[in-house]
C-alpha positions in Angstrom: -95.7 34.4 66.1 -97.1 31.2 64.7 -100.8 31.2 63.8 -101.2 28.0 66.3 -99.7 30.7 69.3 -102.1 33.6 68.2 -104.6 31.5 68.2 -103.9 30.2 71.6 -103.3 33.6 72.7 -106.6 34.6 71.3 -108.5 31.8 73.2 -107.0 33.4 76.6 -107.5 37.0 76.1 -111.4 36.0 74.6 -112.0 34.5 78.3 -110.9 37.6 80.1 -112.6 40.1 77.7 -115.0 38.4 75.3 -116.0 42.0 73.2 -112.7 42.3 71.9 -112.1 40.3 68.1 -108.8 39.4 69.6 -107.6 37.1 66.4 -108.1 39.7 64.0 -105.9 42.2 66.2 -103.0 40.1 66.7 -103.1 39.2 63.2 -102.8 43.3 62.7 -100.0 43.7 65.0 -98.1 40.7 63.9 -98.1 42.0 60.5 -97.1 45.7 61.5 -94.5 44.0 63.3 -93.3 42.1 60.6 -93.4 45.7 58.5 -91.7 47.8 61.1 -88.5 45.3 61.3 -88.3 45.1 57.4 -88.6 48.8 57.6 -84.8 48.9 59.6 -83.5 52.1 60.7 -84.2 55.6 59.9 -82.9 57.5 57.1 -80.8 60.2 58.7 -78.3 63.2 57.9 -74.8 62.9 58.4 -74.4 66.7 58.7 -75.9 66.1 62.1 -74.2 62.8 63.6 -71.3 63.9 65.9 -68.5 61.6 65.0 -67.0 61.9 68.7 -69.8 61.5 70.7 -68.4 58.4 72.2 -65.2 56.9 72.4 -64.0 55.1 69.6 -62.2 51.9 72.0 -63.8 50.0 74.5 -60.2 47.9 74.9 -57.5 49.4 73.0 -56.1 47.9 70.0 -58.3 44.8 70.1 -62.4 46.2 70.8 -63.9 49.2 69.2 -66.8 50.3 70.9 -69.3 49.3 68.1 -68.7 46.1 65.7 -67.5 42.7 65.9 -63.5 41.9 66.6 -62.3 38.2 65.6 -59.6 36.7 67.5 -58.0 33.1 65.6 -55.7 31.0 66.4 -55.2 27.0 66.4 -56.9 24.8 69.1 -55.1 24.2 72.0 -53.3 27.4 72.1 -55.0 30.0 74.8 -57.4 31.9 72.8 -60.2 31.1 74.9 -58.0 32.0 77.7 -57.3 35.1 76.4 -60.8 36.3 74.9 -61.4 36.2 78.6 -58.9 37.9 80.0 -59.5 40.5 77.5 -63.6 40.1 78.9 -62.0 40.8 82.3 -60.7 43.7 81.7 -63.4 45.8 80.4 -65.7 44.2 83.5 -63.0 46.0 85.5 -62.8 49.2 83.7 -60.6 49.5 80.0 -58.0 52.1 79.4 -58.0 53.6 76.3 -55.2 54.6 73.7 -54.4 57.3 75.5 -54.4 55.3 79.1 -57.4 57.1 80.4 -59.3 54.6 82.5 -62.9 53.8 80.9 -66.3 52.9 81.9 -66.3 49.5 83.2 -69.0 47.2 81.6 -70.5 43.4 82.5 -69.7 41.0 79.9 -71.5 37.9 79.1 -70.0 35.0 77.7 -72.1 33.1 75.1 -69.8 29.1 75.1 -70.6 26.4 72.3 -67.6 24.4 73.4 -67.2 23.6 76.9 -68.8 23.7 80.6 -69.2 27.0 82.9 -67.3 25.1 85.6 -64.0 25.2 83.2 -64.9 28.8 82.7 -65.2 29.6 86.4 -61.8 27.8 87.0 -60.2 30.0 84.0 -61.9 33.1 85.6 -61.0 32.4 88.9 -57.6 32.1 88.2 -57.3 35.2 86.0 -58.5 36.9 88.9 -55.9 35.3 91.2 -52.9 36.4 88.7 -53.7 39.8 88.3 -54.3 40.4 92.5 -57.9 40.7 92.8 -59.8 38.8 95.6 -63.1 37.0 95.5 -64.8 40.1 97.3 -63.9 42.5 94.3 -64.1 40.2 90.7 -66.2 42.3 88.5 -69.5 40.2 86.7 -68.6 37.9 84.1 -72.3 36.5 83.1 -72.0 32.8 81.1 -74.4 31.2 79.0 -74.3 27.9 77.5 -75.5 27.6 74.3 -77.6 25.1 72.6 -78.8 26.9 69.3 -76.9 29.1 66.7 -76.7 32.4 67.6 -79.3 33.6 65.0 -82.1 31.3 66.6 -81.0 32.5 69.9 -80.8 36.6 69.0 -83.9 37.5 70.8 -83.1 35.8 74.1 -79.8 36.9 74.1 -81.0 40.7 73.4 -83.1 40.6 76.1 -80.2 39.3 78.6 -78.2 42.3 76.8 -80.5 44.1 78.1 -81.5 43.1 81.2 -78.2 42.6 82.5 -76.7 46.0 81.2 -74.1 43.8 79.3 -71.0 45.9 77.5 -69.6 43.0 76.0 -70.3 39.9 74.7 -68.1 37.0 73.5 -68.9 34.4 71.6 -66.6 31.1 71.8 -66.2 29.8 69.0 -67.9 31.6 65.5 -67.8 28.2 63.7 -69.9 26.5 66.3 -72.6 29.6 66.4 -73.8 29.3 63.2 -76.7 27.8 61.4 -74.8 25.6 59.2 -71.3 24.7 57.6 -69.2 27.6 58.1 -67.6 27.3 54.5 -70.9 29.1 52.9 -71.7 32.6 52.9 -75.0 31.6 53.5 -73.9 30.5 57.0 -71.2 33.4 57.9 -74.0 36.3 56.5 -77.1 35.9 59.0 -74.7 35.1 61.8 -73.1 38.7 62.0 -76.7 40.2 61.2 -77.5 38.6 64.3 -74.1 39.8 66.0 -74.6 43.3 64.8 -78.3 43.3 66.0 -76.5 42.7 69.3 -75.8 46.2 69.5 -72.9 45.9 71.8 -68.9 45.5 71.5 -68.4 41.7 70.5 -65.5 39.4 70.7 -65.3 36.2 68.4 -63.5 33.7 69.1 -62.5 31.5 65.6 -60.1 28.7 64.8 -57.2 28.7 62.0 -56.9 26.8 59.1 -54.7 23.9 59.5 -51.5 24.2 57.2 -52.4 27.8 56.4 -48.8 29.2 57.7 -47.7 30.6 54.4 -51.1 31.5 52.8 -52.2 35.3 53.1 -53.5 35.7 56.6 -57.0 37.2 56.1 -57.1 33.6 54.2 -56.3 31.7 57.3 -59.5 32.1 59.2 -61.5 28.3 59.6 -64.4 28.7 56.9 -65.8 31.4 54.4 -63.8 34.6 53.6 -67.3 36.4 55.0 -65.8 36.3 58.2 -63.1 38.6 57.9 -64.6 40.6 55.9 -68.0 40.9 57.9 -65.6 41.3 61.1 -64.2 45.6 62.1 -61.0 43.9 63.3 -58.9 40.8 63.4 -56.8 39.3 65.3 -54.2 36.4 64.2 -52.3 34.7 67.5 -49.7 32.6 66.4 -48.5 30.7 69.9 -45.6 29.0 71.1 -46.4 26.4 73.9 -44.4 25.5 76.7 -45.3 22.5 78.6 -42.2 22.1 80.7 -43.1 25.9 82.4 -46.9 26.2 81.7 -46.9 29.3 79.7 -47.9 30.1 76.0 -45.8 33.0 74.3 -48.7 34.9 72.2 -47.7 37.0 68.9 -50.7 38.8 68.1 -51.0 40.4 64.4 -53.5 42.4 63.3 -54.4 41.6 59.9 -57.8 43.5 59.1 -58.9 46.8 60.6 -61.7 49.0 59.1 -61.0 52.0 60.9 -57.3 54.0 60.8 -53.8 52.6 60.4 -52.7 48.7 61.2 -52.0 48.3 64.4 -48.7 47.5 65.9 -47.3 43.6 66.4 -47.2 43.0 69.8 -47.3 39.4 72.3 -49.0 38.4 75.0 -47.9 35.7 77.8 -49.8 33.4 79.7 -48.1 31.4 82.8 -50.5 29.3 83.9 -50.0 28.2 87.6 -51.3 24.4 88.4 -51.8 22.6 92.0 -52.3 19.1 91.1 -55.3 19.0 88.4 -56.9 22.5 89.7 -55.5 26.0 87.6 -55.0 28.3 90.2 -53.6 31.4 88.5 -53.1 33.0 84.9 -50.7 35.3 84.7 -50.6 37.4 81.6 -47.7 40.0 80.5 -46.4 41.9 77.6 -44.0 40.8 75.7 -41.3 43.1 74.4 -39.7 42.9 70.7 -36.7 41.3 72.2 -38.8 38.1 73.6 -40.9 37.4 70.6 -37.3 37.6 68.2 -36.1 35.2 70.8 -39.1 32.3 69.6 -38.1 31.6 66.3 -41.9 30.6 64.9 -42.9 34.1 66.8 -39.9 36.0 64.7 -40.9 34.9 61.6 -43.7 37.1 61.4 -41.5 40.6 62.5 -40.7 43.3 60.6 -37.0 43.4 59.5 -36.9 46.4 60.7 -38.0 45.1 64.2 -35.7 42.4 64.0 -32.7 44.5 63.1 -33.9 46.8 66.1 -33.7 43.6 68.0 -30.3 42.9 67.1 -28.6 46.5 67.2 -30.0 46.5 70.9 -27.2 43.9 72.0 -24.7 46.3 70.3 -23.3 48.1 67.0 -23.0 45.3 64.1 -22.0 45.8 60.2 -24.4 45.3 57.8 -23.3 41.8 56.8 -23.0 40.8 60.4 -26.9 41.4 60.4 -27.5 40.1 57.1 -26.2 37.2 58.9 -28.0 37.2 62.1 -31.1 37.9 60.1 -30.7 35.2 57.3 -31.2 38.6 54.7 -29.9 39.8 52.0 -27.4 42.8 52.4 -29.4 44.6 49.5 -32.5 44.0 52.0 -30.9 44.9 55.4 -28.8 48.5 53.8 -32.3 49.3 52.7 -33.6 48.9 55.4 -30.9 50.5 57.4 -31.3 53.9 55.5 -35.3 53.8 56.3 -34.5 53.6 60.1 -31.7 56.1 59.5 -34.4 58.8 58.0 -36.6 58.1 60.8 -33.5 58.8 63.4 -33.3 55.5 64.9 -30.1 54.5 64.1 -26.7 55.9 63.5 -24.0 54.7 60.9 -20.7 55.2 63.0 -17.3 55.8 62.4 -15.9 52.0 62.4 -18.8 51.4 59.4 -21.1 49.6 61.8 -24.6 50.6 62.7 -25.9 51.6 65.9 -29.2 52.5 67.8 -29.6 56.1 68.2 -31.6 55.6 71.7 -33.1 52.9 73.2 -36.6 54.9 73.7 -36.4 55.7 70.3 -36.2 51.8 69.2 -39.5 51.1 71.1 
């Protein structure tokens, strides 16, 4: 609190009670303020923290239930679509890793980029694609913001609050902090003021442009502080379709503090249009077999997906799938004895390799 606002709060208290030194004791409790915040949390034993005393996932694989998740990709390409949808979802109740349905949680959407009509539209049809009527759509709380998310922390914690939010996203990283997103000095006291949130939160960031070959963690718009400040991240690499209205989604996780990568898998989004007006978004799973199919998508496979991919059309030789794969035979045999250990393939009779079991290849 400025000293001009104590002041004036002194004035007003003084007329309601003049026998109280009102200056001097909001100067007291400004400064024990000030000392209590510096002070931060408690020192405390981890022989008595419970590591399983919540859930780890609030939306299996992409939010943990504490920390920041960052979701890039290049403008024009569904991410703000998808950071939604993703919103939607634990408004209506997640599923776990295990597919055991989860509490479901109101979400508020913090937007430096666009209108909350163009969010309502992109709600509403989300909504319409996945079958649920106006009478049931879960809260979805929007804010449109005006100042970086550190100047705004305290209003939004108090909305937090108030509202009994679960999740918050904020679209787009780049635009909510308090200066040039290159700098450190930018990226630092922004994720303070995300992780003082105290909630699940969902970033959504842009991509470098001409950043295909670099190392992906490198590929994030701005400072390396924000993948490293980040729990997990997400890199969508997207195919668009104009002629059908859809975006094919290959989602890779390239940064995750906690346990093993997680898998490669993609996403769809069929948009369905009357006239100018979006009235659905359908979104589906992709299976290995689709993403192979998008060239730019099956770039970033495994070989050892990709020669699942190709085995599941029939038995081949190893320099048939050399050739399929544009690989090395060196590369592919290697390969091929890996999946062989594993028991997913099966070198037959006539020299040519086959898939053990299709349940075994997903």
């Amino acid at each position: 609190m400025s000293s001009q606002a104590r002041g004036t709060l002194a004035k007003a208290l003084t007329s309601r009670r003049s026998n109280v030194e009102w200056a001097g004791m909001l100067e007291q409790l400004c400064y024990m303020a000030v000392e209590l915040y510096r002070e931060g949390a408690p020192t405390i034993d981890l022989r008595d923290v419970d590591p399983y005393s919540k859930p780890r996932w609030l939306l299996y694989p992409y939010l943990e239930t504490g920390g920041p998740t960052i979701l890039f990709a290049e403008g024009g390409t569904g991410k703000s679509v998808l950071a939604l949808w993703m919103g939607l979802n634990v408004a209506l109740g997640p599923k776990d890793a295990s597919g055991r349905p989860g509490k479901c949680a109101p979400v508020l959407y913090l937007d430096y980029e666009t209108s909350p009509e163009i969010h309502a539209e992109r709600f509403t049809a989300l909504c319409a694609g996945m079958g649920i009527d106006a009478a049931a759509r879960p809260p979805i709380y929007y804010r449109k913001m005006q100042t970086s998310l550190p100047q705004a922390a305290a209003a939004i914690r108090k909305e937090i609050a108030r509202l009994g939010i679960g999740l918050v996203i904020v679209d787009s990283l780049g635009a909510a902090g308090d200066g040039p997103p290159e700098e450190a000095a930018t990226v630092i006291p922004l994720f303070t003021a995300i992780n003082r949130l105290e909630v699940p939160t969902l970033c959504v960031h842009h991509k470098r442009k001409g950043s295909a070959r670099e190392n992906q963690k490198d590929r994030l718009f701005g400072s390396v502080y924000y993948a490293n400040a980040a729990r997990i991240v997400w890199d969508c690499e997207a195919v668009v379709d104009p002629v059908d209205d859809k975006i094919a989604i290959a989602l890779t996780n390239v940064k995750i503090n906690n346990g093993h990568q997680l898998a490669r898998h993609g996403l769809e989004l069929q948009f369905v249009n009357e006239e100018e007006h979006l009235k659905a978004v359908k979104v589906r799973r992709l299976d290995k077999s689709e993403l192979a199919k998008e060239p730019e998508l099956a770039k970033g496979m495994s070989m050892r997906d990709r020669i699942m991919v190709e085995l599941s059309q029939g038995a081949m030789t190893v320099a048939e799938l050399a050739a399929a794969l544009d690989a090395e035979e060196s590369s592919v045999r290697a390969r091929m004895t890996e999946l062989k250990k594993k028991g997913a393939v099966v070198n037959l009779a006539d020299h040519t390799w086959g898939m053990l079991s299709r349940e075994e290849a997903e």
